[in-house]
N, C-alpha and C positions, 0 to 999 in steps of 0.2 A: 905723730898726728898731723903737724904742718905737712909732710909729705905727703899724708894719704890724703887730705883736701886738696893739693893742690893735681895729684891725679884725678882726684874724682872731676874737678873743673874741667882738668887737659879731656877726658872721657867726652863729659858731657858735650865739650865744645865740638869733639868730632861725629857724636850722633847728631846735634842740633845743626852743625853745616855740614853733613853728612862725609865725614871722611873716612875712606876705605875702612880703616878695622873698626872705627864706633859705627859706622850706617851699619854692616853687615851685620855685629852686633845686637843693633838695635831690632832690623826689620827679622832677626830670628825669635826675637822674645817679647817684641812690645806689640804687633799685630795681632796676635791671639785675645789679646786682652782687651785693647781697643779696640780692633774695627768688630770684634763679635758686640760689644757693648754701644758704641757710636750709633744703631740706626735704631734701636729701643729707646736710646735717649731724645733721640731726635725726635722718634713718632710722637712719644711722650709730650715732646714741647710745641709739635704741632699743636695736638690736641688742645694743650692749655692755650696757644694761641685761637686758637677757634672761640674756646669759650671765651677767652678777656673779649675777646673782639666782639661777641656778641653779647658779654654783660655789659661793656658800656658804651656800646654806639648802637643796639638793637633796641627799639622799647618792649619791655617786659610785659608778655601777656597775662592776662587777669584770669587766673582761672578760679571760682569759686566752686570749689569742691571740697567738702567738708565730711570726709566717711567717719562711720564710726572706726573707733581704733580701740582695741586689746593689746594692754602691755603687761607680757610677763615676763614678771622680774624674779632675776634667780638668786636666791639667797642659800647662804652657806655659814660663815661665820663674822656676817656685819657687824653682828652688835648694835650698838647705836648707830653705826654710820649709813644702817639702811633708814633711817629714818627721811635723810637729804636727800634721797633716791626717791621713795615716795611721793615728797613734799614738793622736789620737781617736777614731779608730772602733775598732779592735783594743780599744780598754780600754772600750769601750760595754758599760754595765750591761744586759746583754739577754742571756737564755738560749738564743733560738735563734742558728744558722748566721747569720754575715755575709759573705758575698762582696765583698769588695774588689777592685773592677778599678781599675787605675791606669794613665790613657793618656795616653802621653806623646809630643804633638804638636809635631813637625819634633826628630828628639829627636838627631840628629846634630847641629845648631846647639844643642840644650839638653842636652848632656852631664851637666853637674853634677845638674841635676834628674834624669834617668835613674839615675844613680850615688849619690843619697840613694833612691830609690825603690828599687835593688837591693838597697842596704846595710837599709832598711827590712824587703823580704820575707824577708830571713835573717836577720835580726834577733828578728821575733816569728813564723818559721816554725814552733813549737811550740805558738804560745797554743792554748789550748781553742775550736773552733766557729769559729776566725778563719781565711781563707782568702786571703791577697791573690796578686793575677795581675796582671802586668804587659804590657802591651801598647804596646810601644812601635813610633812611627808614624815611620819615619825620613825619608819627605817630609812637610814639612807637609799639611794638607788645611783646616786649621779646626777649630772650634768644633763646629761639625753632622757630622763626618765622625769627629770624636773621641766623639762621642756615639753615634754608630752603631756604630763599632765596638767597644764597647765594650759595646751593648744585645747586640750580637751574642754575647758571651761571659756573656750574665746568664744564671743558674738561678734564684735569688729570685723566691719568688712577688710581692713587692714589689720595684721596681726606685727608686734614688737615686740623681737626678745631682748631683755637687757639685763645687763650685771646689777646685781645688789650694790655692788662697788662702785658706782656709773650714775654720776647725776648728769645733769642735761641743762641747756639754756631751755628759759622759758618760753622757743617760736619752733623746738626743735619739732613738735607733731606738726604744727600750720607750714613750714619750709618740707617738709618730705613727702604730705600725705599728696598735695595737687597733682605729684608726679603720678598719681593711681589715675586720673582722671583719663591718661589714655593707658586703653586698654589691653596694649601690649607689653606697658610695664610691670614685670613679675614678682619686682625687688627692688629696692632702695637700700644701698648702703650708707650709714651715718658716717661722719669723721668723730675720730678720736682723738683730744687734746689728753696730753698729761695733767692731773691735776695737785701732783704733789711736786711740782719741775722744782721748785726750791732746796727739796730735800738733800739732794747730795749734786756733786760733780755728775754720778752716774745719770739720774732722773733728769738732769738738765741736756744729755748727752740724745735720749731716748726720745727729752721734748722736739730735738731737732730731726729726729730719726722721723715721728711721727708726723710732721709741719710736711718733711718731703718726702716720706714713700705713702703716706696714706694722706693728708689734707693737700696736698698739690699733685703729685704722682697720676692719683688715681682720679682727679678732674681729667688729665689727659687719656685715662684710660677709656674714663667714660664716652669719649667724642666720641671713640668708636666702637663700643660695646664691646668691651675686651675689659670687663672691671676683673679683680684676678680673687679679691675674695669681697663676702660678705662678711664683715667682722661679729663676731659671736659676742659680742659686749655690746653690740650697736647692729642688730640685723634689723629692716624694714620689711613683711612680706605683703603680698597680695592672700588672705586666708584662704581664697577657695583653690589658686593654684597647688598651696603645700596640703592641703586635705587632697588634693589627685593626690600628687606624686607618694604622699602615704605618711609626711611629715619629717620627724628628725629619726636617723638610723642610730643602733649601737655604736658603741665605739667612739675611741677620742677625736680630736680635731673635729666638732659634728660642725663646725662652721663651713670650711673649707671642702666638708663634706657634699652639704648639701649642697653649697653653691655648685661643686662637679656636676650631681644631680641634677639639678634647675639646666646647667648649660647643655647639658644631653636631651635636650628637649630644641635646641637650638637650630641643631640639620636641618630640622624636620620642620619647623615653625619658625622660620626664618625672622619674620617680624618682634619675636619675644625678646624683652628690652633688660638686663640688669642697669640700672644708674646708680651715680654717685651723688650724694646730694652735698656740698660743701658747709651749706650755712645749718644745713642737721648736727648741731654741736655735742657731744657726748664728754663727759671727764671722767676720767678713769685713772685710778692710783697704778705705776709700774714697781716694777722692783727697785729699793733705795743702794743698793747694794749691788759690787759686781760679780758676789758669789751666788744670789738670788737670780739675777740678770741671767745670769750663764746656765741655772737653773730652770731655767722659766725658756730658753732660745735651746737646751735641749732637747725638750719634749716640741717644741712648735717644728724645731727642723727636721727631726723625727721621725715628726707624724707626717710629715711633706713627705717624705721616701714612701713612708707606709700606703699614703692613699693612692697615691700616680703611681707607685710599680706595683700592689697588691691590690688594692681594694677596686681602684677602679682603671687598670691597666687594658682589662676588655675593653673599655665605653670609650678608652680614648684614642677616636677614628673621627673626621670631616665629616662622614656621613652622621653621626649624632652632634657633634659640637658646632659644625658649621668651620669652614674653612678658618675664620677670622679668630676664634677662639681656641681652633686647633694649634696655630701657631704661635697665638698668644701665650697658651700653657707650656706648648713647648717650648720657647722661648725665654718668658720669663720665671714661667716655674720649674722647669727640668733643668732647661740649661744654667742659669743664673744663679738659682737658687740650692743646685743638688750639685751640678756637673762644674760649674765655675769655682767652687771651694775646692774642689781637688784640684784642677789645674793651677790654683793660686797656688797650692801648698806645692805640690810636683815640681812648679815653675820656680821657687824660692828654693828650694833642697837642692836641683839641679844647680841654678847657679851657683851656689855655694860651695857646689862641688868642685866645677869646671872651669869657672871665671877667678880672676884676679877681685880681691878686694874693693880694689877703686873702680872697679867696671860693673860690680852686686849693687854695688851703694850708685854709682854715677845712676843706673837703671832703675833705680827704686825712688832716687826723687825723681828722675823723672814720670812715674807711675805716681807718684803720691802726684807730685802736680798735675798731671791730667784727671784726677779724683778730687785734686782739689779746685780744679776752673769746675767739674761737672757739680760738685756742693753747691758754692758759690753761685752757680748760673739759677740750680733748683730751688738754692733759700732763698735768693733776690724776690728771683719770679713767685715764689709762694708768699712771702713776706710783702712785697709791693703790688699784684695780681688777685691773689685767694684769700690771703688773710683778712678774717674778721677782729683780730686783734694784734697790730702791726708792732707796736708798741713793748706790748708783753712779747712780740718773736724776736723781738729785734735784742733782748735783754739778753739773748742764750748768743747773741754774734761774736762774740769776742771766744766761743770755743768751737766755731764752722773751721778755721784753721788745725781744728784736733781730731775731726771729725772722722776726713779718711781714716786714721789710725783707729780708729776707734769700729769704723765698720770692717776693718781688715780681720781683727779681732772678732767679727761675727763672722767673717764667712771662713776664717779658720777654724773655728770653732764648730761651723757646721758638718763641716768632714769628721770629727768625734762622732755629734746625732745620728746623723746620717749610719757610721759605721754601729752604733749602738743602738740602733734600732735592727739594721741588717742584720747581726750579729746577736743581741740578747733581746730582740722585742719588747723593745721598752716600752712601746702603747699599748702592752698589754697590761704593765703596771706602773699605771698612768694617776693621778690624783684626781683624776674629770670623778671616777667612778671607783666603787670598792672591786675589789681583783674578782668576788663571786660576780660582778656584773659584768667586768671583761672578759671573763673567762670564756664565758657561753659567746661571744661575739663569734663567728664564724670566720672571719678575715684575721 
């Protein structure tokens, strides 16, 4: 053991002052990884740079724009716990009308959920401007059939789809709707906190997953209109744009779905805006568990292959997406997200094969350390930058040192989804929906 640390130092020392066999070493296996990654990271941190700079040295314009809003909330097996979902929207500090739709999917087998949603609507049937409706679906249909019917019953000129499982801060309608006031904005994506980060190791792992690829990430995504999803737990739309486009399609992943949809309008209407709204706060319970976890990044990485090479492999050309978002997806979503899991795995198996021990290991911390200054840089800046609660992020610091490993673990793991979907169509027997509603899906 003493001797293999002390090659892996002699290794490292000769990649770090570049000497003959550690340089050549290195620049065969560590540029693939890094310089593909290095200018995504960076655009990323312009972006955030942009906005710090102009939330606090720009004065914030006033805009008093108050639409009405339709929120439909999709319920499935909350039980009680949709009650807090309700109860945060009804107390939403916002002066206009909120339409609460609450649809409740296969709701003969989900009784108890139905019977907090009733005991709900007579509950605060008097508040001021609050309206909720219940719509309950007594055969199952899914995810996309609950969302339709559902669209079907919105009046808000802004429409919200949310999780049953999903409460909200009380400013989250007044911080997201003023972005509708200009008229190119299509969609407003909310951020997602974990709301159970206590529960295990794993939830507290996920809380920092979510701090920087989606509450700080996607601020810099937004500078340039290049947001990469609308989260299906936290979607914002414009209604009369998604009544064009024809609303939500069959089939799993309808988040990421649609958002492809919405950006194939983009070529053509250059001005059409997805934003990120930060201070749009959403909670949302994750998996406590890393055989749930692993369960739950199955079906999401999956369904990534399914939509970009089958469903929507036509529409994705510049001339609909618009330059800026053609590279964005293919960048952060093909390559990053489908194509960088295999070459992590390829690249790790090969060395293993070919290289000496102390030269796999000298090369791997070095990889972990460049994974881990790029943590470190994104939790800082999200934690001292974006964060509306610095305090609670700062609680999860003492495991950003574990973190690399811990994402290596997912995008290993993507290369399974990925093959498991290629190979046994697993969005076809997906849990969004019963198999008789996937079946007939045509993709």
């Amino acid at each position: 053991m003493i001797g293999l640390f002390s090659d892996v130092i002699e290794t490292l020392a000769e990649i770090l002052f570049m000497a003959n066999s550690g340089s050549e070493f290195a620049m065969r296996f560590v540029p693939f990884i890094l310089f593909i990654e290095v200018p995504f990271y960076s655009l990323v941190l312009i972006g955030l740079a942009k906005y710090i700079t102009r939330r606090h040295f720009s004065t914030p314009l006033q805009i008093n724009y108050r639409p009405s809003v339709s929120c439909i909330v999709l319920c499935y097996a909350e039980g009680e716990g949709i009650l807090a979902s309700i109860r945060s929207l009804v107390e939403q500090q916002y002066a206009g009308h909120i339409q609460i739709i609450v649809v409740i999917d296969g709701a003969v087998q989900n009784g108890l959920t139905y019977q907090v949603a009733l005991a709900a609507q007579k509950r605060f049937k008097h508040w001021p401007r609050r309206e909720i409706i219940l719509v309950p679906k007594w055969q199952r249909g899914g995810r996309v059939s609950s969302i339709n019917a559902g669209f079907n019953k919105c009046r808000g000129l802004v429409t919200m789809v949310l999780d049953g499982d999903t409460s909200f801060d009380n400013d989250m309608v007044a911080n997201s709707t003023p972005h509708f006031a200009n008229e190119n904005v299509v969609a407003v994506s909310g951020s997602l906190r974990v709301r159970n980060v206590k529960a295990s190791v794993v939830t507290r792992l996920q809380a920092i997953e979510y701090l920087i690829s989606i509450h700080t990430s996607k601020v810099g995504l937004s500078e340039f209109n290049v947001v990469n999803n609308i989260s299906g737990a936290f979607g914002i739309f414009r209604t009369e744009f998604i009544k064009a486009v024809g609303g939500w399609d069959a089939g799993t992943a309808e988040d990421l779905d649609l958002t492809m949809r919405i950006k194939q309008y983009f070529g053509r209407h250059r001005n059409l805006r997805i934003v990120f709204e930060p201070t749009a706060i959403g909670h949302t319970d994750v998996p406590e568990t890393m055989r749930a976890f692993l369960l739950q990044r199955l079906r999401w990485d999956g369904d990534l292959y399914w939509l970009y090479f089958r469903k929507h492999s036509p529409g994705f050309v510049p001339r609909l997406l618009g330059w800026a978002n053609f590279i964005g997806i293919l960048w952060y979503g093909v390559l990053f997200q489908i194509v960088m899991p295999f070459m992590i795995l390829i690249y790790l198996v090969y060395s293993f094969l070919v290289y000496q021990l102390s030269q796999v290991v000298a090369i791997l911390v070095l990889v972990y350390g460049f994974y881990l200054l790029v943590t470190t840089v994104f939790y800082t800046v999200g934690v001292a930058g974006i964060s509306e609660r610095p305090r609670a992020d700062l609680k999860q610091a003492w495991l950003v040192p574990f973190f690399p490993g811990f994402m290596l673990v997912i995008r290993l793991w993507a290369t399974v989804a990925v093959l498991s979907e290629l190979f046994l169509h697993n969005s076809r027997y997906s849990t969004m929906a019963p198999f008789w509603v996937l079946k007939r899906n045509k993709y």
